[in-house]
ZAPA-340275 format. One line per 5 residues: number of its first residue (from 1); their letters; for each residue x, y, z of C-alpha. Coordinates in steps of 0.5 Angstrom, whole numbers, plus 500, padded with zeros to 3 digits. Layout:
BEGIN
NUM = A = X:Y:Z  ...
//
This chain:
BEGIN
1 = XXXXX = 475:475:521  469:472:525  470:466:528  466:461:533  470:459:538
6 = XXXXX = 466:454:543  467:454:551  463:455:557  458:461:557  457:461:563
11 = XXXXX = 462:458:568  460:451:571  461:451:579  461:445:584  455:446:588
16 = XXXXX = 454:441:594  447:438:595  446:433:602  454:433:605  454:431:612
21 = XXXXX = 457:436:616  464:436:618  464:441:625  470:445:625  472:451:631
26 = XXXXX = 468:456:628  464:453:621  464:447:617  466:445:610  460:444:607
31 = XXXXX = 458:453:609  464:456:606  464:452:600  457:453:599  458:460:601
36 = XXXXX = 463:461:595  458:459:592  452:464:594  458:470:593  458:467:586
41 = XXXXX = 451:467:584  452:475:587  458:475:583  462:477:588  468:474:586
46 = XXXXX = 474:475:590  469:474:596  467:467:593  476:466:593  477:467:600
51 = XXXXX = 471:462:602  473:457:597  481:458:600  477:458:607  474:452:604
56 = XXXXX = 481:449:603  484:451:610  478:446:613  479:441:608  486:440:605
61 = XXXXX = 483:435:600  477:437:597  478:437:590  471:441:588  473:447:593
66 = XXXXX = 480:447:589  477:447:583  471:453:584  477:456:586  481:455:580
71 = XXXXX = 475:457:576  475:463:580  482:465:578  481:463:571  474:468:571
76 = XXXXX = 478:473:574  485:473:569  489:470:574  490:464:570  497:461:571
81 = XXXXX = 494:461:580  489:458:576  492:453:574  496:451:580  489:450:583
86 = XXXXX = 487:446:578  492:441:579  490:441:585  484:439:584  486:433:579
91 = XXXXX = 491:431:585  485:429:589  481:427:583  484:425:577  479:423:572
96 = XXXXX = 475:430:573  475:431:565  473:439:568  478:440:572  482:438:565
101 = XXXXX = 479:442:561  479:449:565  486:448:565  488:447:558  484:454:557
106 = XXXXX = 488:457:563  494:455:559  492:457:552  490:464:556  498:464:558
111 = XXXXX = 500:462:550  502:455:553  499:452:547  503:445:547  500:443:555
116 = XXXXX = 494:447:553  493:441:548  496:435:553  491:438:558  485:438:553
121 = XXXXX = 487:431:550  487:428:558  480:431:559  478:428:552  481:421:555
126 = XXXXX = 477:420:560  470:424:557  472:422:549  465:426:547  466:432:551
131 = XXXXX = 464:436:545  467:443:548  473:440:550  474:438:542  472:445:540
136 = XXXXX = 477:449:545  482:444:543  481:445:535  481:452:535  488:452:539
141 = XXXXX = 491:447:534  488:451:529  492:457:533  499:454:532  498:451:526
146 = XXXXX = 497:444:526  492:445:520  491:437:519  490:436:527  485:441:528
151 = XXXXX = 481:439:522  480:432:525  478:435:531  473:438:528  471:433:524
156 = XXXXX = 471:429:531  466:433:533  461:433:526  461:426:527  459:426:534
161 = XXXXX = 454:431:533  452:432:525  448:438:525  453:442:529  454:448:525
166 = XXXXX = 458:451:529  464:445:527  463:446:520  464:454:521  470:453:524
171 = XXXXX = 474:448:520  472:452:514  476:457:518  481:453:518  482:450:512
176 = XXXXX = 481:458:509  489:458:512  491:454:506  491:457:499  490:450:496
181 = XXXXX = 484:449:500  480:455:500  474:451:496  474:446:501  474:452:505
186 = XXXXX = 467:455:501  464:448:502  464:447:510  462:454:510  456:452:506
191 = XXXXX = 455:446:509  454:449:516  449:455:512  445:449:510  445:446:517
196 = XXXXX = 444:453:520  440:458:514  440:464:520  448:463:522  451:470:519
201 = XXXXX = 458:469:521  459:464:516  457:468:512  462:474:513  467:467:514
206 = XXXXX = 465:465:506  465:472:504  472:473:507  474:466:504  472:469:497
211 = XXXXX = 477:475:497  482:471:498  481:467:492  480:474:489  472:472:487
216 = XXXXX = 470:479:490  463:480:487  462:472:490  464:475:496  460:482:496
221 = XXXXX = 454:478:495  455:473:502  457:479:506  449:482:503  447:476:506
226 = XXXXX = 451:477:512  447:484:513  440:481:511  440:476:517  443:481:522
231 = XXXXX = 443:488:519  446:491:524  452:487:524  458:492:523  464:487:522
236 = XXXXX = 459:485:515  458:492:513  466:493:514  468:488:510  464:489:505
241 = XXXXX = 467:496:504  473:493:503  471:488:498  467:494:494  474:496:494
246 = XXXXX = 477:491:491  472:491:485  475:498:485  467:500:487  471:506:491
251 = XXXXX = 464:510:492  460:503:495  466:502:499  464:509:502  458:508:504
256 = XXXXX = 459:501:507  464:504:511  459:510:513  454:504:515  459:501:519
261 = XXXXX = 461:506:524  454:508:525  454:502:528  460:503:531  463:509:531
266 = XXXXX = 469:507:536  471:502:529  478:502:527  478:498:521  472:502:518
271 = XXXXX = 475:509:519  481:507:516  478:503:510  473:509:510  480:514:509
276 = XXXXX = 483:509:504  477:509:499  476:517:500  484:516:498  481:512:492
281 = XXXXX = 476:517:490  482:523:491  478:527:496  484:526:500  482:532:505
286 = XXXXX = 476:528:507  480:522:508  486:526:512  479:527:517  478:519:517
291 = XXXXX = 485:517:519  485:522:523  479:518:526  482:513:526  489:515:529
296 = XXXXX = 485:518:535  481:510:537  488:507:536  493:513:536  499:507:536
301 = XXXXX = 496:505:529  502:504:525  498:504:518  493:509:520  499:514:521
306 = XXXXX = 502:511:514  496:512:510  496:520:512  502:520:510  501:517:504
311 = XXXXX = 495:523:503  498:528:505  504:527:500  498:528:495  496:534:498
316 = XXXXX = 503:536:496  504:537:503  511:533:503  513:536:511  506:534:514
321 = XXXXX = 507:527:511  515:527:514  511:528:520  507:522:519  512:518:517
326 = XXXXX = 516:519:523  510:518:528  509:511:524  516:510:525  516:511:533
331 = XXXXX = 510:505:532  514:500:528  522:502:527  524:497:521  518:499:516
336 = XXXXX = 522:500:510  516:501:506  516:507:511  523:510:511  523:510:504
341 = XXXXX = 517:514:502  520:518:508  525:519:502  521:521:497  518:526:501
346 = XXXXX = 525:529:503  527:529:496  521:534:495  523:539:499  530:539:496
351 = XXXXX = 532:535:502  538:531:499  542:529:503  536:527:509  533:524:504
356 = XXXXX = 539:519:502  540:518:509  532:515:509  534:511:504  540:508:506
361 = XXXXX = 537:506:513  531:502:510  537:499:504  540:496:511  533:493:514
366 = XXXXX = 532:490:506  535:491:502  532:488:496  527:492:496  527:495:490
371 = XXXXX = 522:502:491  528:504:495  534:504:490  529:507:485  529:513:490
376 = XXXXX = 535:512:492  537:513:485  533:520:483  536:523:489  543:522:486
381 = XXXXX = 541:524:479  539:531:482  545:531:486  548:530:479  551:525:481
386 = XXXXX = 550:520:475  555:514:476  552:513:482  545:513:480  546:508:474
391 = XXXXX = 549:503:480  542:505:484  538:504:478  541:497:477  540:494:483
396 = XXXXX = 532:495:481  534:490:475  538:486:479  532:485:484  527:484:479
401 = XXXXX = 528:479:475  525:480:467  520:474:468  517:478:474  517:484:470
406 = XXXXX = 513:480:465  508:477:469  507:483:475  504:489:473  507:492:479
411 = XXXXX = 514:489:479  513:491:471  512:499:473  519:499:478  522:496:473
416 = XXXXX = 521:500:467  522:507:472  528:505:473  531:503:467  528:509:465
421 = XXXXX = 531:513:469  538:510:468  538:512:461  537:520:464  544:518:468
426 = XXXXX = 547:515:462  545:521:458  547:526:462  554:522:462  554:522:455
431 = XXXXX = 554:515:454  548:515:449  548:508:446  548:504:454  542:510:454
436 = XXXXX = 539:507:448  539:500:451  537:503:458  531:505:453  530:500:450
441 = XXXXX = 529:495:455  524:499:459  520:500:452  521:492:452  517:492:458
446 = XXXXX = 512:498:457  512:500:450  506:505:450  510:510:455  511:517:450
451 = XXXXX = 517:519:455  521:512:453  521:514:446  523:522:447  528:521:450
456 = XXXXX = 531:515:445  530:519:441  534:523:443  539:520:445  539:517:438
461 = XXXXX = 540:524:435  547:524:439  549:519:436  547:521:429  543:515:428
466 = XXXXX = 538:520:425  533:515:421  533:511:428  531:517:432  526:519:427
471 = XXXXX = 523:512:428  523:514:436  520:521:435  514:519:430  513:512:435
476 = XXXXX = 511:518:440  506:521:436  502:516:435  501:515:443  499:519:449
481 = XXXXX = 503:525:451  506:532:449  505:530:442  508:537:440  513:536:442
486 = XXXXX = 515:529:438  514:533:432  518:539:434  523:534:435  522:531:428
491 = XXXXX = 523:537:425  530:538:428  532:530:425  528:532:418  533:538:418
496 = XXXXX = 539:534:420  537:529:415  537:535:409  529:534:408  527:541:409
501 = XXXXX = 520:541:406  518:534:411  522:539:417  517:545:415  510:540:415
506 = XXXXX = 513:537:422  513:544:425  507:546:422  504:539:425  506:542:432
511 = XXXXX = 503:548:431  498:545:429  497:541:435  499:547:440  498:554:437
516 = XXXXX = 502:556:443  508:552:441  513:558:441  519:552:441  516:550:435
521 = XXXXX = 514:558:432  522:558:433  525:552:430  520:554:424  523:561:424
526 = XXXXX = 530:559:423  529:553:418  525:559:413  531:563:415  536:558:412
531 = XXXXX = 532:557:406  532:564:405  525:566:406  527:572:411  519:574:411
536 = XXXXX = 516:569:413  521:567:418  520:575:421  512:573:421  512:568:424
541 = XXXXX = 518:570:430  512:575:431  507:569:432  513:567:437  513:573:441
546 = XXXXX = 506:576:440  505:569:445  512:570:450  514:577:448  521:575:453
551 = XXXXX = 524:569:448  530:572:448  532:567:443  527:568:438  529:577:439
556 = XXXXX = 535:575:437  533:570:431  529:576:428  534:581:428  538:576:424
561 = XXXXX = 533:575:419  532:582:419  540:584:417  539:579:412  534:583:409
566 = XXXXX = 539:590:410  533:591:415  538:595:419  533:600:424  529:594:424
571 = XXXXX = 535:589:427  538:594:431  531:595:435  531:586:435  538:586:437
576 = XXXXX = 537:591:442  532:588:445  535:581:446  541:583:449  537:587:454
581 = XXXXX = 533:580:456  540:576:455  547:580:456  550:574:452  547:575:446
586 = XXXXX = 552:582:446  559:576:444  554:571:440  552:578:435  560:580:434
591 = XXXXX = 561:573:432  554:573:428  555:573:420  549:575:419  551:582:422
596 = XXXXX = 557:583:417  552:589:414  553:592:421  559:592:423  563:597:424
601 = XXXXX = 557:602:425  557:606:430  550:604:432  552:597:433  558:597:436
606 = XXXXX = 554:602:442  549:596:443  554:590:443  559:594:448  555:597:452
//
């Protein structure tokens, strides 16, 4: 953010004109001093500081020597040296509204706000319209918070003088730090724009002020104006990039960045931005190039280190992120945001237990910070350990509240996720009507999600709440998904429910959806088969395994149907050849009824004991 901070351009020295001479040993006074001074204009400094402290050794006194001395501190980042010489100065000569005015900006260098303001109010006492004190002043006020002060202060200095554009910028720099009175804000910009046309920093000021009202075309079109005054100022085309990125404008963002660092190839702003709108667009190697930019301008940038991590988990590249991520943790230790995606790349690479300790660490640096327990949650749903996860997934209830899920998109989405996830530890418990009300209060949440209504579905099904389960299933059709799969799974609850014919067209449905759809070819297969329709079921096994010709199952299942028709080579071949995909299928046959024809033949006690 651009602002106008009005102080001295050019540091005002004491010169003396016409002094008596003061003959001392070796040189006067009025030479030294005026020696300091010449050094000054050569830009000799630390010369000029040892003619001024000769200045003093000559004339203890002298209160113009101590204060070109201070002034030399002050210049050379000596500041606290500065303001003892001040003092001195303003021992000697205490209504010199200067030496008060330097010395409140050698205190505000050293972060001693509080005297900064005292020492800038002592100038003001003596010279009340010292405009340059009252600009200095604002702006510490402004710094430290004292919003309402640091408003009339600068409305001081409009009333001294109307058309100080400068003023007007810098309140409204002021008063954009308070939500409420950002268009109050918008106003003082425009106030110093109508004074001032050509001032493009309140532009890019009125630009950023519109960002935080969310107004992003507003704010798109005064950086234009920004850039049409001065095109070459880089800070405008930065900001526009990220404003063109709010507006989801990712491509215009590029090109704003691209601007940006042709101006100033050093920015690091610009390279970042640039690699998260790379990010954005999905070209991720592209934006790794950018981070690693900007990770090279300011190599201890915590967020340029995270950002690549987040890239590089996209990338599917979960070690290099864990490395990322660690270097963004060297640079700031309490990230929690940090630790936890570190989690979940260590759970992509199978990294259990580290990645629970990842999760734990940032739990202890806050924890209600719910992406962390959801982590933490599938962690432990994979390690089979569904207990814990549902209390894991609990917490993120417990954090966000149903109001907050109603109402931020965001919060919604973690919410939704976890209750989710919980149902799947439930259901792995076999407590499927607390995975039902799991289910539901996600899908009060987000109602349109296929997988919530699968596996409610299901869990009904458990449960024999078929019709309930059917509602579930023929719910996912109608939305986004493997919408095969949720008429396979009709299928199954119309045969549970006795409705063969309405099992038959839902397993058509989803072949029809998905020709490939072997899960499907099956389960037909098999309802053919209990309606004595041994022929097509056969036909329609061959369908199954013309596409995947190892579905031992469906081998199997063919073999039966081929007994049943006392197809007896024809099974035997089937049986022979399900048995070499899967030995297991040597004790299911013993035990099949539909071999009863075979039994006790010599060919088929070979291939079931063998």
């Amino acid at each position: 953010m651009t602002k106008v901070m009005m102080a001295i351009s050019s540091v005002v020295f004491i010169i003396l004109v016409g002094l008596r001479s003061i003959l001392f040993a070796a040189e006067s006074y009025e030479t030294a001093f005026n020696e300091g001074n010449v050094l000054i204009r050569k830009q000799m400094y630390q010369e000029a500081l040892g003619a001024y402290e000769n200045a003093i050794r000559l004339k203890p006194d002298a209160f113009e020597s101590w204060y070109n001395k201070a002034v030399v501190l002050d210049y050379l980042g000596k500041y606290f040296e500065a303001i003892d010489s001040f003092d001195k100065a303003i021992q000697y000569k205490p209504d010199y509204y200067e030496a008060w005015y330097m010395k409140g900006r050698s205190l505000d260098h050293t972060g001693k706000y509080e005297e900064a303001i005292k020492a800038f109010d002592k100038a003001l006492e003596i010279k009340p319209d010292h405009i340059t004190t009252l600009y200095n002043k604002g702006n510490v006020l402004d710094h430290v918070g004292n919003i309402d002060a640091a408003i009339e202060t600068y409305d001081r200095i409009i009333k001294i003088k109307p058309d100080a554009y400068e003023a007007w910028n810098n309140k409204g720099l002021t008063l954009a730090r308070v939500p409420d009175r950002r268009n109050e804000a918008i106003e003082a910009y425009d106030k110093a724009i109508a004074i001032n046309p050509k001032y493009y920093e309140a532009w890019i000021n009125k630009g950023n002020c519109f960002v935080r009202i969310r107004k992003y075309k507003e704010a798109v079109d005064a950086y234009d104006k920004a850039i049409e005054i001065k095109p070459t100022e880089h800070a405008a085309w930065a900001d526009k990039g990220f404003t063109l990125a709010d507006l989801g404008k990712h491509e215009g963002a590029v090109n704003a960045f691209n601007k940006a660092i042709e101006l100033k190839p050093d920015s690091y702003a610009a390279w970042n931005g640039k690699g998260l709108a790379l990010d954005a667009l999905g070209r991720y190697e592209e934006a790794l190039t950018a981070y690693e930019k900007t990770i090279e301008i300011q190599p201890d940038s915590y967020g340029a280190w995270t950002n690549k991590g987040l890239t590089l988990a996209r990338l599917g590249k979960h070690a290099e992120a864990v490395v990322a991520y660690e270097k963004a943790l060297q640079i700031q230790p309490d990230s929690y945001e940090t630790l936890t995606n570190k989690g979940g790349e260590l759970f992509q690479l199978g990294k259990y237990e580290e990645a629970i300790k990842a999760f734990d660490g940032a739990i202890k640096l806050r924890p209600d910070y719910p992406q962390v327990w959801n982590g933490k949650g599938w962690v432990l749903l994979r390690l089979g350990k569904f207990m814990e996860a549902v209390k894991s997934f609990d917490k993120v209830s417990q954090i966000i509240s149903d109001e907050e899920a109603a109402n931020i998109p965001r919060q919604a989405k973690i919410k939704y996720e976890a209750l989710s996830n919980k149902g799947l530890a439930l259901i792995q418990l076999q407590n499927y009507e607390e995975a039902v009300k799991a289910f539901d209060k996600a899908i009060n949440i987000k109602s349109d999600v296929f997988s919530l209504w699968i596996n409610k579905g299901l869990a009904l099904v458990q449960l024999m709440k078929f019709q309930e389960s059917l509602d579930a299933f023929s719910k996912a059709t109608t939305l986004s998904g493997n919408v095969h799969e949720a008429w396979n799974y009709k299928g199954y609850v119309f045969e549970e429910m006795g409705k063969q014919q309405e099992a038959l067209d839902a397993y058509d449905k989803a072949i029809q959806i998905k020709p490939d759809f072997v899960g499907a070819l099956n389960n037909k297969g098999l309802l053919l088969d209990a309606t004595g329709k041994h022929k097509e079921a056969i036909e329609t096994y061959d369908k199954a395994l013309k596409i995947k010709p190892d579905f031992d199952a469906v081998w199997f299942n063919k073999a039966c149907a081929h007994a049943l028709l006392s197809s007896r080579d024809d099974a035997m071949s089937s049986l022979k050849k399900a048995i070499e995909l899967n030995p297991r299928y040597k004790s299911i046959a013993k035990n099949t009824p539909d071999f009863s024809e075979l039994k006790g033949s010599a060919d088929f006690e070979k291939i079931i004991g063998e």
